[in-house]
VEXVEX-548142 format. One record per residue: residue in one letter; x, y, z of N, C-alpha, C in turn. Coordinates in steps of 0.05 Angstrom, whole numbers, plus 5000, padded with zeros to 4 digits. Layout:
# residues N
+------+--------+---------+------+---------+----------+-------+--------+---------+------+
| resn | n_east | n_north | n_up | ca_east | ca_north | ca_up | c_east | c_north | c_up |
+------+--------+---------+------+---------+----------+-------+--------+---------+------+
|    A |      X |       Y |    Z |       X |        Y |     Z |      X |       Y |    Z |
...
+------+--------+---------+------+---------+----------+-------+--------+---------+------+
//
This chain:
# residues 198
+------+--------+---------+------+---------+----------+-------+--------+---------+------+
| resn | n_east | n_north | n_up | ca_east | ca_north | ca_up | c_east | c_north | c_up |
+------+--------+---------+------+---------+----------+-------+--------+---------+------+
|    X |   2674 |    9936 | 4691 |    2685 |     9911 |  4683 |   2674 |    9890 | 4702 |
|    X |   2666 |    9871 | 4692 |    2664 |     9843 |  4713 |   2674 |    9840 | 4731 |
|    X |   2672 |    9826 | 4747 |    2691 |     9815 |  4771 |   2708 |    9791 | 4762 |
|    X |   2702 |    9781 | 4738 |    2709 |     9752 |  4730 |   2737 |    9765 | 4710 |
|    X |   2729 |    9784 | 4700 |    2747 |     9789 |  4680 |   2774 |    9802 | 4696 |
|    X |   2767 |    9823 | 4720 |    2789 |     9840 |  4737 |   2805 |    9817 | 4750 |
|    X |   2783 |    9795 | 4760 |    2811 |     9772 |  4784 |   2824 |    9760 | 4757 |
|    X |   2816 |    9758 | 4728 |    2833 |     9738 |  4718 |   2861 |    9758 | 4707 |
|    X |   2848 |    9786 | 4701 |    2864 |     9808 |  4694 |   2889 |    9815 | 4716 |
|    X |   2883 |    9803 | 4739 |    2901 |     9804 |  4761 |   2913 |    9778 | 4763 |
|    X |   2906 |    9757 | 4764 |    2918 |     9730 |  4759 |   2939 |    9727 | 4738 |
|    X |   2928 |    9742 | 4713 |    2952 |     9735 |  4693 |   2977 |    9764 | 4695 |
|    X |   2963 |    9785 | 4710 |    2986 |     9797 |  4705 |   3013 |    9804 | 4745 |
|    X |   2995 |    9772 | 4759 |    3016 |     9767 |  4779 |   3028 |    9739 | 4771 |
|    X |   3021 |    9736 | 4756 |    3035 |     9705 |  4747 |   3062 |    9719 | 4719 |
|    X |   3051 |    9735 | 4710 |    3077 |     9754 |  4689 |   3097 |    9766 | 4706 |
|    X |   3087 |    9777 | 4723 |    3098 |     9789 |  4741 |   3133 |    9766 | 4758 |
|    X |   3113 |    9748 | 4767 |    3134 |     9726 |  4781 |   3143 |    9713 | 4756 |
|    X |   3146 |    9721 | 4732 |    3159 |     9705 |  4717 |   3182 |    9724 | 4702 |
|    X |   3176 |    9737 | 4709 |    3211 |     9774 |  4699 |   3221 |    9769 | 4726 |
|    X |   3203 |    9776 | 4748 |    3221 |     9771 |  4772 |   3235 |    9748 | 4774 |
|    X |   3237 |    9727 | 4768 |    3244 |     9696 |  4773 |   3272 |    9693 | 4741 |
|    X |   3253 |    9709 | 4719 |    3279 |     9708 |  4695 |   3305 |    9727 | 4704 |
|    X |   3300 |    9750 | 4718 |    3316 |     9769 |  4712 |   3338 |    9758 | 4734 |
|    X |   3336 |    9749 | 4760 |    3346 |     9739 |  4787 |   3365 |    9714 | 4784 |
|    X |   3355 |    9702 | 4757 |    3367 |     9677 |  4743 |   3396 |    9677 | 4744 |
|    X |   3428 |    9661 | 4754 |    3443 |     9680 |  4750 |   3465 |    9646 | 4748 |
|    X |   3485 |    9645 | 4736 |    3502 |     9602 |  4748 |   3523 |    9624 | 4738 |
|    X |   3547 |    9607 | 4746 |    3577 |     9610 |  4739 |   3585 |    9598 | 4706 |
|    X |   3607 |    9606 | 4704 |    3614 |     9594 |  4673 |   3641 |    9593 | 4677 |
|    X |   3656 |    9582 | 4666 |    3685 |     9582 |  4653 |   3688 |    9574 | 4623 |
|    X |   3708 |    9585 | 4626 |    3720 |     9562 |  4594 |   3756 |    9562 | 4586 |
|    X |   3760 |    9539 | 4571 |    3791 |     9530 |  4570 |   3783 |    9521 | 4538 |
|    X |   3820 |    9527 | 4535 |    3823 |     9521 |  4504 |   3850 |    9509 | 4507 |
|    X |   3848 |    9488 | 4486 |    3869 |     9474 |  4484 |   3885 |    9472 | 4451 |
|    X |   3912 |    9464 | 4443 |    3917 |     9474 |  4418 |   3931 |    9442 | 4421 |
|    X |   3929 |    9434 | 4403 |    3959 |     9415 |  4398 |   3968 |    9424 | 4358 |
|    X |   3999 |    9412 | 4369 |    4010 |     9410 |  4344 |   4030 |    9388 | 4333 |
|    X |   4026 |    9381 | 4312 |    4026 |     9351 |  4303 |   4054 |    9363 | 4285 |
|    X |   4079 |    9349 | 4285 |    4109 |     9360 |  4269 |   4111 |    9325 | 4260 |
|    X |   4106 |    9320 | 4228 |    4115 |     9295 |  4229 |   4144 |    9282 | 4223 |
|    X |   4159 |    9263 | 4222 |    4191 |     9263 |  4228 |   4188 |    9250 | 4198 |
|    X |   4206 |    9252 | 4180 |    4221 |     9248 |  4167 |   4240 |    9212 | 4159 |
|    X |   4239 |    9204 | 4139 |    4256 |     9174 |  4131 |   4268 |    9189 | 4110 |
|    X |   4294 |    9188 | 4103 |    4308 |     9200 |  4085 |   4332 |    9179 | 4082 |
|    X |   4333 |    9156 | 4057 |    4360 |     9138 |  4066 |   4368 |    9150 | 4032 |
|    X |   4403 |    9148 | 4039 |    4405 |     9154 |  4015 |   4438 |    9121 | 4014 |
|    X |   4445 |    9123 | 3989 |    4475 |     9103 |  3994 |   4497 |    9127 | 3982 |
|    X |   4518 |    9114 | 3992 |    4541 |     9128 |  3979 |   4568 |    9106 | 3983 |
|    X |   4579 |    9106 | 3965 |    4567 |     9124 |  3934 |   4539 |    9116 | 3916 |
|    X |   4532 |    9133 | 3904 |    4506 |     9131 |  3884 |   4514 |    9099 | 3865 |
|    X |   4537 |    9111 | 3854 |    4551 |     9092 |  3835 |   4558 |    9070 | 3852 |
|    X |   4558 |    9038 | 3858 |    4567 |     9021 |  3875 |   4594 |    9016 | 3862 |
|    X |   4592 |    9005 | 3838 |    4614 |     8989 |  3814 |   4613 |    9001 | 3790 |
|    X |   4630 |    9008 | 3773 |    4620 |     9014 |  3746 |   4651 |    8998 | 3731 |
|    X |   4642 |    8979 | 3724 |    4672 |     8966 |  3715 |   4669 |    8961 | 3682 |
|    X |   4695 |    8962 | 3673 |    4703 |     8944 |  3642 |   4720 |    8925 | 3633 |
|    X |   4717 |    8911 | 3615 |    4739 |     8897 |  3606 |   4741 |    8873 | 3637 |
|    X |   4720 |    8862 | 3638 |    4707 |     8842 |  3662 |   4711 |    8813 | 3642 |
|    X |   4718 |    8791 | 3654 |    4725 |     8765 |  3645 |   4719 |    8752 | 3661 |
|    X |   4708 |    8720 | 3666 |    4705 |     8696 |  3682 |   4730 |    8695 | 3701 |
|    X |   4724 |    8700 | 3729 |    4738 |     8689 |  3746 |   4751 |    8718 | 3763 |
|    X |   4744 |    8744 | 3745 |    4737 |     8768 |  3768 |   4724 |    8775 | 3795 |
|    X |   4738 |    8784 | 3806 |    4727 |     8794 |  3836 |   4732 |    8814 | 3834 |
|    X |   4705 |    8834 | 3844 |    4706 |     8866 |  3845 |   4698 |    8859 | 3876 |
|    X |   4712 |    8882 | 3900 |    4693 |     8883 |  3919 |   4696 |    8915 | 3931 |
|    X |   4671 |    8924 | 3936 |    4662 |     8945 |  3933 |   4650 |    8953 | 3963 |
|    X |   4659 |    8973 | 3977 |    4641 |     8984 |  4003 |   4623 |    9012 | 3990 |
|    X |   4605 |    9013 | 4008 |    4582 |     9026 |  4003 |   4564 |    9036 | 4044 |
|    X |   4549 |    9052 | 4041 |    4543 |     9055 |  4063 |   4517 |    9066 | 4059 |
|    X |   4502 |    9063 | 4071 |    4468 |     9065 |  4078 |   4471 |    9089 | 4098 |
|    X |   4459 |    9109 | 4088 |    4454 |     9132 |  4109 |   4435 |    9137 | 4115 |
|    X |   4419 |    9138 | 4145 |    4391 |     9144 |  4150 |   4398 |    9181 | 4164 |
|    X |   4386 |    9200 | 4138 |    4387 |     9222 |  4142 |   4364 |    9240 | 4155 |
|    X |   4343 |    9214 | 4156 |    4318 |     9232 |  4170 |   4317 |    9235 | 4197 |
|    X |   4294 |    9240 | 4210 |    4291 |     9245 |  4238 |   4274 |    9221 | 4254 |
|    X |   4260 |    9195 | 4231 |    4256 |     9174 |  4244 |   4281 |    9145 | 4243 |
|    X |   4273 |    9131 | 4254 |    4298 |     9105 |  4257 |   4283 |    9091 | 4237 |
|    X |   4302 |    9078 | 4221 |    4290 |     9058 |  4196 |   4302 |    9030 | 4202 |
|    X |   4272 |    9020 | 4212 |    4271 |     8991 |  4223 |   4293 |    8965 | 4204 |
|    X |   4281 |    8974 | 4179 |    4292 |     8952 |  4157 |   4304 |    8967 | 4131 |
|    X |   4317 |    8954 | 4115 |    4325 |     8965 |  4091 |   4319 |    8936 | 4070 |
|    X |   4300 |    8946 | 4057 |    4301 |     8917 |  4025 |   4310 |    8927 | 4010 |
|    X |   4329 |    8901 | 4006 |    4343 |     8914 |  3977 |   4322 |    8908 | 3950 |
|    X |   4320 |    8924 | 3933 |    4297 |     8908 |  3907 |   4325 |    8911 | 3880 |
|    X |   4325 |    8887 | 3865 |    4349 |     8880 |  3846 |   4338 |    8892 | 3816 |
|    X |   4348 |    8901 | 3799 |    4334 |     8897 |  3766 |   4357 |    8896 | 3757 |
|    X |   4359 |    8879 | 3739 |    4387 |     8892 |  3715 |   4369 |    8877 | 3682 |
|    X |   4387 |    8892 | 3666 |    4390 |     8881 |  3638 |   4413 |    8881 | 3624 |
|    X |   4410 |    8851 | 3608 |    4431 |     8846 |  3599 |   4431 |    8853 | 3564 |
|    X |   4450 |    8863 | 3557 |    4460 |     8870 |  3526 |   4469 |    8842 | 3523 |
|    X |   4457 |    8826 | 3496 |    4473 |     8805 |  3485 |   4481 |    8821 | 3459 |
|    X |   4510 |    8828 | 3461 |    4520 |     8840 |  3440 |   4519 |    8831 | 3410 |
|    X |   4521 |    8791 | 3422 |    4533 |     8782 |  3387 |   4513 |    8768 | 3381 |
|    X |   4481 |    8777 | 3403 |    4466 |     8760 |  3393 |   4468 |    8729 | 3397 |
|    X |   4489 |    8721 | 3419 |    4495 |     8689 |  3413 |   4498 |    8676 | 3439 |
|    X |   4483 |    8689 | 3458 |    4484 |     8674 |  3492 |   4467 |    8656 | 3489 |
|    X |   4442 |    8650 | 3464 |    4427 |     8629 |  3471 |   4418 |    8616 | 3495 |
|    X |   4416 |    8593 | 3511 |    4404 |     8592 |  3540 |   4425 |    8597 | 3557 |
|    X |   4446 |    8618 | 3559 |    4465 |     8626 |  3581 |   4457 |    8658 | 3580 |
|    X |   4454 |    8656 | 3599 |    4446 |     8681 |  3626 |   4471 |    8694 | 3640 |
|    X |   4474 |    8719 | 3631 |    4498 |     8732 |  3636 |   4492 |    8733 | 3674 |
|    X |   4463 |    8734 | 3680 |    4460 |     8745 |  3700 |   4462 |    8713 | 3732 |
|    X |   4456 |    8700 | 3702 |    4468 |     8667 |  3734 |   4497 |    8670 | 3729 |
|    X |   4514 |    8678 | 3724 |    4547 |     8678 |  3720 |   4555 |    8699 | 3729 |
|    X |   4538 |    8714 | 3742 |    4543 |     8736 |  3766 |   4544 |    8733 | 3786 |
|    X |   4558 |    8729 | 3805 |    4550 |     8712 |  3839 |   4561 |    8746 | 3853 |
|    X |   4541 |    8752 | 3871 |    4530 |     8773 |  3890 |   4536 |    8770 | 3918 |
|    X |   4558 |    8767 | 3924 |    4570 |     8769 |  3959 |   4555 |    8794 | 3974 |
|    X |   4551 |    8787 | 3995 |    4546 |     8809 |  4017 |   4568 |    8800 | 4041 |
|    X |   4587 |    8813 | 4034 |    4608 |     8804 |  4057 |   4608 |    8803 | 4090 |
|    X |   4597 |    8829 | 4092 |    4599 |     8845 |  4105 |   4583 |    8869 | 4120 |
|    X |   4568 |    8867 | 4140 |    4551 |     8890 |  4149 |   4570 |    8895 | 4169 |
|    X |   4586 |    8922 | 4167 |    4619 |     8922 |  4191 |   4601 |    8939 | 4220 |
|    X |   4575 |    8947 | 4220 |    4563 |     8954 |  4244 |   4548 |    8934 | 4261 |
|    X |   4542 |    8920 | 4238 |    4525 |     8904 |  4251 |   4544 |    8874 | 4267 |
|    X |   4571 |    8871 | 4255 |    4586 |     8852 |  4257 |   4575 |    8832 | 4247 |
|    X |   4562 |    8829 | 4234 |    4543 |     8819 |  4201 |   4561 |    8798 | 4183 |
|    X |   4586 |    8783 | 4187 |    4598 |     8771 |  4167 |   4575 |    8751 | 4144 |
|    X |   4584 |    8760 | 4126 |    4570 |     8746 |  4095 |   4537 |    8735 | 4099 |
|    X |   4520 |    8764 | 4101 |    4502 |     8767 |  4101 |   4487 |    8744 | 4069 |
|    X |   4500 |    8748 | 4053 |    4488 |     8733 |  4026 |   4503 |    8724 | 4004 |
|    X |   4493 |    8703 | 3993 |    4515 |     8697 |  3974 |   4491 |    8679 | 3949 |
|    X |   4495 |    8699 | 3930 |    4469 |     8690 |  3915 |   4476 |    8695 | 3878 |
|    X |   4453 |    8683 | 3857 |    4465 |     8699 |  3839 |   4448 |    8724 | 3832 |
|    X |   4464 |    8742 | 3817 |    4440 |     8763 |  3806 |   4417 |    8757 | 3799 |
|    X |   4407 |    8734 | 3780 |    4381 |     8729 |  3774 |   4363 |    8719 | 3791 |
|    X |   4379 |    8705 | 3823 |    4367 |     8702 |  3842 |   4351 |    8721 | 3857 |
|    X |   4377 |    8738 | 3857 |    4371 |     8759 |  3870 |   4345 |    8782 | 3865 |
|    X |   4348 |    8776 | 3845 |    4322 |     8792 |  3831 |   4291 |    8783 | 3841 |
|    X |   4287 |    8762 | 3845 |    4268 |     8747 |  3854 |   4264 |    8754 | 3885 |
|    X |   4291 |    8769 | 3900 |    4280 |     8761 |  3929 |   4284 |    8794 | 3937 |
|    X |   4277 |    8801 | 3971 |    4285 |     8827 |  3978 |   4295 |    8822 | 4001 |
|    X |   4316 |    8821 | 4001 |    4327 |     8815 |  4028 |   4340 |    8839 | 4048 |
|    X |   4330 |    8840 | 4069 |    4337 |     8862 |  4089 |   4373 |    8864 | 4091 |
|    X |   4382 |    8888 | 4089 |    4407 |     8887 |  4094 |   4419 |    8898 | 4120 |
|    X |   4395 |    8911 | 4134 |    4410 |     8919 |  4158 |   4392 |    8908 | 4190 |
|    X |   4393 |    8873 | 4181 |    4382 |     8859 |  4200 |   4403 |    8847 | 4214 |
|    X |   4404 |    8850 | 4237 |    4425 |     8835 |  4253 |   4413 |    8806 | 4253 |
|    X |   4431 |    8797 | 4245 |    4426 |     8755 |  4255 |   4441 |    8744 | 4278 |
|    X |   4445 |    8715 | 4287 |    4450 |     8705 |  4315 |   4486 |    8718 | 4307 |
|    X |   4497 |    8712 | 4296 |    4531 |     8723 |  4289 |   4528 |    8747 | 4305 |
|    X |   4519 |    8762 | 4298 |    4522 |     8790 |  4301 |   4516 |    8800 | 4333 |
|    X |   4491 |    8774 | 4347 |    4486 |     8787 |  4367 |   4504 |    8778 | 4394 |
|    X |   4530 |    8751 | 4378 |    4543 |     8750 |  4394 |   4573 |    8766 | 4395 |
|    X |   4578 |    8780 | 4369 |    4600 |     8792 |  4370 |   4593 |    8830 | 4383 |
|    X |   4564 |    8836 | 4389 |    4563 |     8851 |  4398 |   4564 |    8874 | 4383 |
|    X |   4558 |    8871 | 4360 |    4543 |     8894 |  4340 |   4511 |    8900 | 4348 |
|    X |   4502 |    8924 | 4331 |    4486 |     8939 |  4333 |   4459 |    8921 | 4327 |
|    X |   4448 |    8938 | 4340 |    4415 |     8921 |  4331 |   4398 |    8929 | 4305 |
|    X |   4389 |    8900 | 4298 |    4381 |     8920 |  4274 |   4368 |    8951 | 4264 |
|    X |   4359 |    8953 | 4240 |    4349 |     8982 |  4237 |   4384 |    9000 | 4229 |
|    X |   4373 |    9021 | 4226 |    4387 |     9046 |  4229 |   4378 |    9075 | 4237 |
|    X |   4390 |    9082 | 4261 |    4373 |     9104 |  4280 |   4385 |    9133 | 4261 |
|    X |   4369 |    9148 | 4268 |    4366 |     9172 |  4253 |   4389 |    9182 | 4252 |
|    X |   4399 |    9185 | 4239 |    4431 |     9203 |  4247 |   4453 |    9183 | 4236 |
|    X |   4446 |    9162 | 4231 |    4475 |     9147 |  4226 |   4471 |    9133 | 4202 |
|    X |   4491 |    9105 | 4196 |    4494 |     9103 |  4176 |   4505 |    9069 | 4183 |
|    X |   4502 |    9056 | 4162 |    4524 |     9029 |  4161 |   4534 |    9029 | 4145 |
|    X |   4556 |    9016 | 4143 |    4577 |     9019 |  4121 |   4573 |    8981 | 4125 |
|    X |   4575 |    8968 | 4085 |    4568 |     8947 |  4076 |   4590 |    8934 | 4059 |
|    X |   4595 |    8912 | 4058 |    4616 |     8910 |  4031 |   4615 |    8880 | 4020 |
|    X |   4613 |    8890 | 3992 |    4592 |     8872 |  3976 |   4618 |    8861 | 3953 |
|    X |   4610 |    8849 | 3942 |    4630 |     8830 |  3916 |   4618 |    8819 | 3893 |
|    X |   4619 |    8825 | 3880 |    4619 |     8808 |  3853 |   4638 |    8801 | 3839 |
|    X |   4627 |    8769 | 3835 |    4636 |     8745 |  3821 |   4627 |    8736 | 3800 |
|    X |   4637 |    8742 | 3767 |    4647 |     8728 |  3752 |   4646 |    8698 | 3751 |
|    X |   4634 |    8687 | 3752 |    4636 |     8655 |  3753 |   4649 |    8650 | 3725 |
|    X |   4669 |    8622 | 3741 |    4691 |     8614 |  3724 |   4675 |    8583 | 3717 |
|    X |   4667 |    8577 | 3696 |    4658 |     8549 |  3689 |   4682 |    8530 | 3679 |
|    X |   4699 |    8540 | 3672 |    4722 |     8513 |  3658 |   4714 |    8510 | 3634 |
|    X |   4701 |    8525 | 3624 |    4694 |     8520 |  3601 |   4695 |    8543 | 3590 |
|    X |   4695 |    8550 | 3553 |    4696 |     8575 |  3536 |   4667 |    8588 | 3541 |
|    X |   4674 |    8608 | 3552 |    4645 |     8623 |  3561 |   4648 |    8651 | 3530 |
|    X |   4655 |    8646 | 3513 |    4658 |     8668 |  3486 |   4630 |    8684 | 3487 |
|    X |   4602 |    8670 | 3486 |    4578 |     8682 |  3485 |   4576 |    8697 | 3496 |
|    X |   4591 |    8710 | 3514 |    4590 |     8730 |  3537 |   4611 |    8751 | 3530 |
|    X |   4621 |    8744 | 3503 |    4643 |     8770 |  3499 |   4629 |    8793 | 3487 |
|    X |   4634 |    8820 | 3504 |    4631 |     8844 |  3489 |   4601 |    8850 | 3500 |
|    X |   4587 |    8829 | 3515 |    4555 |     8837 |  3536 |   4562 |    8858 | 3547 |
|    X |   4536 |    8863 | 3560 |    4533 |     8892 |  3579 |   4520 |    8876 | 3591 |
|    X |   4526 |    8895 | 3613 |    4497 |     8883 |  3645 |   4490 |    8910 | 3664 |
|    X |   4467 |    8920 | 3658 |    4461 |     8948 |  3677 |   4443 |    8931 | 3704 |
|    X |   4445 |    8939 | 3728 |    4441 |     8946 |  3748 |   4435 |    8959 | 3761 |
|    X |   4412 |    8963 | 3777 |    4403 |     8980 |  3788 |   4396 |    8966 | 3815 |
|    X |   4402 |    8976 | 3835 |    4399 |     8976 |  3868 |   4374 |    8985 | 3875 |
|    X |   4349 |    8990 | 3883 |    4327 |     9008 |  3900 |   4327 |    9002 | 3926 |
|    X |   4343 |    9018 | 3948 |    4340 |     9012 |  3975 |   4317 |    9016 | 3985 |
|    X |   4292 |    9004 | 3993 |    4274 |     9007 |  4009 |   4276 |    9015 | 4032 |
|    X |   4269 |    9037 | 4059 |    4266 |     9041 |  4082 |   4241 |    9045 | 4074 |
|    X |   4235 |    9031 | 4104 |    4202 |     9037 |  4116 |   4207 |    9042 | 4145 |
|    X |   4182 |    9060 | 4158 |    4183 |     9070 |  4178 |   4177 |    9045 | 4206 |
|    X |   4183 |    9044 | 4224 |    4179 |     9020 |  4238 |   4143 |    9027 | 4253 |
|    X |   4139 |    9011 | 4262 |    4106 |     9008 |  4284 |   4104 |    9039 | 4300 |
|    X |   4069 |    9043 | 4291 |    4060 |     9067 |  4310 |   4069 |    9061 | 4335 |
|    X |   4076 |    9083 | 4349 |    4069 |     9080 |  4378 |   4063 |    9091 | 4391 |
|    X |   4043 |    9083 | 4415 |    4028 |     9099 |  4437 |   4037 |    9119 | 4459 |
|    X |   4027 |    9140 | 4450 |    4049 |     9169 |  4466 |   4026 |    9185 | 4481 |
+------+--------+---------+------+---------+----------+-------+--------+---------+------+
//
């Protein structure tokens, strides 16, 4: 064999050589960590009671019904606000209300929020009412000096509300309105209040 071919035959197999020795010697530390989370999300559950608020008959101009009711927050979050949303329809029995609206001859008291120390939260008519959503379990300046609760309703409790309807009395033969119907329906809105940083 050459001399050229043996030094390179020896060159490449001391350079292989320091390169197993150098891989195999190779050696670092390691660890490792594991982490789990778990996410449980809370609950808004409002319900009223009673279901039924009013169910009345044989109603005439110049009646007052007044009616308690209570908002229960049964979930596991606090419910910042409550909107009330209004619908009703009216039966014209005889066909003969022409431009009278059973539902402006309805006047809608909110007397009363008794947690919030809330005196006469609203005083509106049904067909008003329909138009707006008004929070019912907002404390206003009244309330924050008689030292009721702050608004919302925290998980676990409840406010008790008491509401009225009025019959409006015109002085005048209101007959077009004999023998109507008027259904009602309530939809309490809760919404959950602002994320927050935990």
């Amino acid at each position: 064999m050459n001399i050229k071919k043996t030094l390179g035959l020896g060159v490449a197999s001391a350079a292989l050589g320091l390169t197993l020795v150098g891989g195999g010697t190779f050696a670092y530390f390691s660890d490792s960590a594991q982490s789990t989370a778990a996410f449980n999300n809370g609950t808004l559950s409002l319900t009223s009671d009673p279901a039924v608020i009013v169910d009345l008959s044989n109603l005439k101009p110049g009646d007052l019904i007044t009616r308690d009711f209570k908002l229960k927050n049964d979930g596991s979050l606090d419910i910042p606000k409550v909107l009330l949303k209004t619908s009703s329809a009216v039966t014209d029995t005889n066909n003969n209300n022409g431009s009278h609206n059973l539902k402006d001859d309805i006047i809608v008291t909110f007397l009363n929020n008794n947690d919030k120390k809330q005196p006469e939260v609203l005083v509106i008519s049904l067909a008003d009412l329909e138009s707006q959503s008004p929070d019912l379990v907002a404390r206003k300046l009244l309330g924050t000096v008689l030292g009721g609760e702050k608004s919302g309703i925290k998980a676990g409790t409840e406010d008790k509300l008491t509401v009225q309807f009025a019959f409006k009395e015109t002085f005048q033969p209101q007959n077009y309105y004999q023998g109507d119907k008027l259904k009602l329906t309530w939809n309490f809105e809760a919404s959950q209040g602002a994320g927050e940083f935990k």
